[in-house]
C-alpha positions, -999 to +999 in steps of 0.1 A: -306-402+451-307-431+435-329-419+409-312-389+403-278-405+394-306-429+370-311-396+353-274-388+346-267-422+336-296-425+312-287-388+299-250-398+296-258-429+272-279-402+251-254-378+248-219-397+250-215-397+209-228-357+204-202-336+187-210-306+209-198-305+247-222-315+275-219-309+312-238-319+343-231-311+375-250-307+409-267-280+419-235-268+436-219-265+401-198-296+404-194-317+379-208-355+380-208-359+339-187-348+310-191-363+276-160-372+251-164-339+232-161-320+264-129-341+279-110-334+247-121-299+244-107-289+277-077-309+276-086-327+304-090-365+319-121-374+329-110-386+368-092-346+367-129-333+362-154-349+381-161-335+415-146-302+408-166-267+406-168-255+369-152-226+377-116-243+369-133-240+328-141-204+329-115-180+311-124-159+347-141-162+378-163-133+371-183-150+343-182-182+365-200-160+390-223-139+365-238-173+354-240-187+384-263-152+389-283-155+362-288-191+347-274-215+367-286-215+400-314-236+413-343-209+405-333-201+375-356-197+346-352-212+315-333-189+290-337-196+250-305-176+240-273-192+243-244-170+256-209-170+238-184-176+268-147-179+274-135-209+285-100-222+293-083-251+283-059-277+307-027-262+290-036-223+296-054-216+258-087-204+255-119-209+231-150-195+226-185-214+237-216-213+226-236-221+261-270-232+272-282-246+299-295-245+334-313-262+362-330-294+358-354-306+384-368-341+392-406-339+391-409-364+417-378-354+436-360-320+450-333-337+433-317-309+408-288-305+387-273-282+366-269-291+324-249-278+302-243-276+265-214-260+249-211-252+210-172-246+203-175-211+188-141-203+185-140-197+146-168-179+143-161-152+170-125-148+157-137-141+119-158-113+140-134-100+153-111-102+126-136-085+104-137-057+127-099-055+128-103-053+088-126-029+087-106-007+113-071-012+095-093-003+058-106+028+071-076+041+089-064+078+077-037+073+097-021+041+072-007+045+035-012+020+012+022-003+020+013-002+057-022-013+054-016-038+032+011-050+061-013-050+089-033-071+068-008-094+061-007-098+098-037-098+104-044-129+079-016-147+096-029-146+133-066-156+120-054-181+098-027-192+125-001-195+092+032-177+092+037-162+058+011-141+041+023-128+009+006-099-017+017-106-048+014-092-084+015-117-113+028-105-146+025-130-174+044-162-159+057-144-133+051-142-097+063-112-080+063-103-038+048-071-031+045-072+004+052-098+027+051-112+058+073-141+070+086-148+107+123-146+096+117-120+070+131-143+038+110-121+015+115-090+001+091-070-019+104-080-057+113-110-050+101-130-083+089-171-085+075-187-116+038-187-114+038-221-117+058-234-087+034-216-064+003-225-056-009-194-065-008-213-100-039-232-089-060-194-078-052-184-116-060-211-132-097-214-112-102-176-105-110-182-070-101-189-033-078-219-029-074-240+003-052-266+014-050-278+051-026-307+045-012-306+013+007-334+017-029-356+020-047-334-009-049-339-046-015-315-052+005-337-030+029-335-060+029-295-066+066-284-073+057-257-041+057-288-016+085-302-032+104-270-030+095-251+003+075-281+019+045-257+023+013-282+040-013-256+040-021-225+023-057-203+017-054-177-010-076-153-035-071-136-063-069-098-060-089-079-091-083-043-103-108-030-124-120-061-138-084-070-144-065-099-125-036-084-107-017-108-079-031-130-052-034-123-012-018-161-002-011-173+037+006-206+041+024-224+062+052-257+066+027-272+094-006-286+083-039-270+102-075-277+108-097-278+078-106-237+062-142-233+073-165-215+051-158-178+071-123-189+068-128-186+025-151-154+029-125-137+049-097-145+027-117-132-004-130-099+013-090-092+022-080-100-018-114-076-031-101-051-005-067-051-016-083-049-052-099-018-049-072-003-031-047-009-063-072+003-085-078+033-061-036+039-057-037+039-095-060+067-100-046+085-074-012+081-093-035+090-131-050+118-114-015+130-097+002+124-132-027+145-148-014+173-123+017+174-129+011+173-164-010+202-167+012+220-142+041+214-172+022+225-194+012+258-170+048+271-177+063+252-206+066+269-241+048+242-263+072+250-290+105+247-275+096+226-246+114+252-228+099+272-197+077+302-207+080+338-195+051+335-167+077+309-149+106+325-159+095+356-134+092+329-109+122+320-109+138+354-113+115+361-082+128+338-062+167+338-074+170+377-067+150+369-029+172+336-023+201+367-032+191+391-011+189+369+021+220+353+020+213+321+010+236+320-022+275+327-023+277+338-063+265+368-082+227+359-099+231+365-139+208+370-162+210+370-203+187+383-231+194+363-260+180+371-293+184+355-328+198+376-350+176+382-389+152+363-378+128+373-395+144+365-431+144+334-418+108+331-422+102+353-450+130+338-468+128+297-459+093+297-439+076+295-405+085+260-402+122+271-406+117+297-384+101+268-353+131+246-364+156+272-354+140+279-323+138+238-310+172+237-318+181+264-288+164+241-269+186+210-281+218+228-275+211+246-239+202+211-225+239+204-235+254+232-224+238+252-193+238+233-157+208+221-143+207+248-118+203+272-147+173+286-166+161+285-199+129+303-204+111+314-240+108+349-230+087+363-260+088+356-305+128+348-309+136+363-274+148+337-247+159+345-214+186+331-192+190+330-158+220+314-139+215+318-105+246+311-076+272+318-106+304+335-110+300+359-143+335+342-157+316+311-155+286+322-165+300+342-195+314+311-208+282+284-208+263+317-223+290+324-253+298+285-260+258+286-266+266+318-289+291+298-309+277+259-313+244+281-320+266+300-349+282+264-362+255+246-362+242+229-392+208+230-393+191+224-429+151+232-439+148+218-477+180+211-481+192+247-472+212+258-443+194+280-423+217+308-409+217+310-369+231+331-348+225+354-310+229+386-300+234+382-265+233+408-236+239+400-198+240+413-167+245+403-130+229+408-100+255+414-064+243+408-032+242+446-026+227+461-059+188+468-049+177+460-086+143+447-090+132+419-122+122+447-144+151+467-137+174+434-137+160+426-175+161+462-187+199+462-180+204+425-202+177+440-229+200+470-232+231+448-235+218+427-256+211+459-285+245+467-278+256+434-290+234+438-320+249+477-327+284+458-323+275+436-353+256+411-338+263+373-328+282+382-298+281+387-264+280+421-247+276+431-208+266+457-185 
């Protein structure tokens, strides 16, 4: 016996000074020795400790039991691998071990005991698994852009144990919140800094990831950020878009913390990359959607005019005379052939260009006059069509005969002459109970609108 406690007083003096945890206990798993590193690890005074089963320092009794089963028990082999093992702390936290160990046997005893060496894991295991809670939030279908960008956010604040994360976009000077998270929510997407009184001044100016534990100990001591929001620790990277800088992903925090580790600075950068080629994926989402919509214009606008063409004018006749017919409007649907009366002097006499100039200024006046429920369309040459849908004919009379008369007093010069506009302009309307269909609907306005030009034309006839 006396030998055996030689042992643990000789391996005591060896290991007393090493950083990692070290345990020895008897073969009945309780503990004779604990080194420094292993009292203030566990949170524990040494007289609370020794005598008492190890089981008090597992995060469960299962895994005290499970290694009990497999390595420490007194015919245990000898295992190479360490095992990564929860263990619990004196006030209720946890952390994550790196363990080895196992029986030990006098040679010229049956003394044994049981030694252990722990490795405090914690970081690494928690940049694991926050890497796998990146890649599962990145690769959700389920998240838009905002709300992935917001998970990350918090996800950067629980690793980094720091209460504000911020995604911000710098323009110029200017620092701008994007998204935000903060434990009283103080910041609102737009809310706008100067660059320099963040210390997101110091990612820009080296192009990389930033950390600060204890700011008020480090070489910015004197920032104007601790001076203004008394921030002690922050860890931030810039976020790129298509070679471009764009913003920074930032967390920071009024309490200092342990010192980044090295995962701690690849994490940080691997969020800001992500959040790079999202941007830069979001914008050519919005290109490719602008492209869209732009060609979709350009489906059914008249590239003269700028006005709709005939192909979506049917559309919306289409759909006007079915919205009609089931109810869903309370007014007559009208509909107006308007045609410009000589027209073709107009080009023989002053010139096709004359002729376009006339047209684009339809264009000019029916954006001034008609409501934006109604329809201009280019229906064919010097031929437009009309179509005022949910409209009493009084009313619609009216907005179609002012656009007669500005046409007819406008002023409109091509090399310094006056070119002479006016419409001929025939109109019908559509009841809830007349069966017409579109063709029948524009053969009555077409007819009208010859009447108009039998009656002398630049006027307004109806049927």
């Amino acid at each position: 016996m006396q030998r055996f406690e030689m042992i643990q007083t000789l391996l005591g003096q060896m290991l007393g000074q090493i950083d990692d945890i070290i345990l020895l206990a008897d073969d009945q798993r309780h503990i004779t020795y604990l080194n420094d590193s292993a009292v203030k690890a566990f949170g524990y005074p040494r007289e609370a400790l020794i005598g008492k089963q190890t089981r008090m320092l597992y995060a469960s009794s299962d895994e005290f039991e499970r290694q009990g089963q497999r390595r420490f028990r007194v015919d245990a082999p000898p295992e190479k691998e360490g095992r990564v093992i929860r263990y619990r702390r004196q006030d209720g936290t946890y952390f994550y071990g790196e363990t080895l160990g196992g029986p030990i046997k006098d040679p010229t005893s049956d003394n044994i005991f049981m030694f252990g060496l722990i490795r405090d894991v914690s970081r690494r295991v928690t940049a694991e698994h926050t890497l796998h809670s990146l890649h599962a939030i990145t690769s959700s279908r389920e998240l838009n852009f905002n709300a992935r960008i917001d998970e990350l956010l918090k996800l950067g604040c629980a690793h980094f144990g720091l209460p504000i994360g911020i995604f911000s976009r710098i323009k110029g000077g200017d620092y701008v919140v994007q998204r935000a998270c903060h434990p009283e929510d103080l910041l609102e997407p737009g809310l706008s800094f100067s660059l320099s009184d963040t210390y997101c001044d110091h990612v820009y100016k080296a192009d990389s990831v930033q950390a600060f534990h204890h700011v008020a100990n480090s070489e910015i001591r004197n920032h104007p950020c601790y001076a203004n929001f008394n921030l002690q620790a922050y860890i931030g990277a810039p976020v790129i878009v298509d070679g471009e800088r764009y913003g920074t992903f930032n967390f920071s925090s009024p309490d200092p913390v342990p010192p980044f580790t090295a995962q701690d600075i690849e994490l940080v950068r691997l969020i800001a990359l992500w959040a790079g080629h999202e941007v830069a994926r979001a914008n050519d989402i919005n290109a490719l959607k602008a492209a869209h919509q732009a060609l979709e214009k350009i489906a059914i606008t008249d590239p003269l005019t700028g006005l709709y063409n005939r192909r979506h004018a049917q559309q919306v006749l289409d759909d006007s005379i079915a919205a009609l017919a089931t109810a869903e409007v309370d007014h007559p649907l009208c509909v107006a052939l308007l045609d410009f009366d000589h027209f073709k002097k107009i080009n023989d006499n002053h010139g096709h260009d004359a002729g376009d100039l006339a047209l684009q200024h339809l264009s000019v006046l029916a954006e001034e006059i008609l409501l934006p429920g109604d329809t201009l369309a280019r229906w064919g040459g010097e031929e437009f069509l009309a179509i005022l849908p949910d409209s009493l004919l009084s009313d619609s009379a009216t907005r179609i005969n002012l656009l007669r008369q500005r046409m007819k007093d406008s002023v409109v010069e091509y090399a310094g002459q006056r070119l002479p506009l006016s419409l001929s302009i025939g109109m019908t309307c559509l009841e809830p109970d007349d069966s017409a269909t579109r063709e029948q609907l524009i053969a009555r306005a077409d007819e009208a609108m010859y009447a108009a030009k039998e009656e002398g034309r630049n006027c307004l006839r109806m049927l």
